[in-house]
C-alpha positions in Angstrom: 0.0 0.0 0.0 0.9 3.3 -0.9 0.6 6.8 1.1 -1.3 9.3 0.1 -2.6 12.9 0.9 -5.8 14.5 -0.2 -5.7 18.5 -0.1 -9.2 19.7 -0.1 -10.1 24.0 -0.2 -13.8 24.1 0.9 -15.7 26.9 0.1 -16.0 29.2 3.3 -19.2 30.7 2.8 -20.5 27.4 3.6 -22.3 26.8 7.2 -19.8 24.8 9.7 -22.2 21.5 9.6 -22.0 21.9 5.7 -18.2 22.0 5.7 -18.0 18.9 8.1 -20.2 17.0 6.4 -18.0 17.5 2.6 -14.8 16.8 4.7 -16.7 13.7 5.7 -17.8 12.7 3.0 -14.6 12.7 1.7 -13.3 10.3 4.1 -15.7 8.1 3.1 -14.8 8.2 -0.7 -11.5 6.7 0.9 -12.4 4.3 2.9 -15.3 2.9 0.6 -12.5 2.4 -1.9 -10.1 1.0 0.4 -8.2 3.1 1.9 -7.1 3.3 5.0 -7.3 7.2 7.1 -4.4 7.9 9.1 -4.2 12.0 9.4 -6.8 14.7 9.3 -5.3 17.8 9.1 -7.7 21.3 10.1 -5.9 24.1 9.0 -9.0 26.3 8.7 -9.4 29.4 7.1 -7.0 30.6 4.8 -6.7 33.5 1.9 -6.4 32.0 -1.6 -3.1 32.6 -3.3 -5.7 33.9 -6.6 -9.1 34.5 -6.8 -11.3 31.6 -7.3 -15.3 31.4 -8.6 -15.3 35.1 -7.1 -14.5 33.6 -3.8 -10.9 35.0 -1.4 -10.6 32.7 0.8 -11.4 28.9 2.0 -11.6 26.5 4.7 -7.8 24.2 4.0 -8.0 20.2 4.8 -5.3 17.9 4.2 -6.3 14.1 4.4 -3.2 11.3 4.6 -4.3 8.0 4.3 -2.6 4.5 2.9 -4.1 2.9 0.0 -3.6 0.9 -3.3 -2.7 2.5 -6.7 -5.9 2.7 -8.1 -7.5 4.0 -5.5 -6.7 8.0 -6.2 -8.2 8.1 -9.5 -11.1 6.9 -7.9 -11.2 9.6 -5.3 -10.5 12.5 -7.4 -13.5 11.1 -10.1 -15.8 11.7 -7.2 -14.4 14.8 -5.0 -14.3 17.0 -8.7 -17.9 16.5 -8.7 -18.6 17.7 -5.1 -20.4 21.2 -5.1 -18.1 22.6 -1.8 -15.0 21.7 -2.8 -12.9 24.5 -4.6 -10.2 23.2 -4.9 -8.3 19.7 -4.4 -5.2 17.9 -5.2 -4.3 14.3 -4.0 -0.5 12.9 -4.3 1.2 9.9 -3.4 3.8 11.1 -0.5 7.1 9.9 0.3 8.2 6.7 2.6 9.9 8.7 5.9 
């Protein structure tokens, strides 16, 4: 199995319980597929680097887990589809 992280940028004129339930939702993209959660990062709210959709700034979650190859491709199918998420960006990270 391979490590991974998931970087999501939720849009943050969403309500809190709206913003949980994408990050969870999220999780259970991964898990569904396989994968197996072993950091949830909260970094909150953050300025965007450039203007996005009209929107300055969003909420910043990074998700590591351990899965197979495939399972990535899987992941980001269904997270670019999700009407919250901004922004994401999922890469395999280096064995420490």
């Amino acid at each position: 199995m391979n490590q991974y992280e998931l970087a999501l940028v939720v849009n943050a004129k969403v309500e809190d319980d709206v913003k949980t339930a994408t990050v969870e939702a999220a999780k259970d993209l991964i898990t569904r597929f396989g994968g197996v959660i072993t950091n949830v990062e909260d970094w909150g709210k953050k300025r965007l680097a450039y203007e996005i959709q009209k929107m300055k700034e969003g909420y910043y979650f990074f998700i590591q887990f351990d899965a197979d190859a495939s399972v990535p491709s899987e992941i980001e199918q269904r997270v670019r589809i999700m009407d919250n998420v901004i922004r994401f960006l999922c890469t395999r990270r280096d064995a420490e």
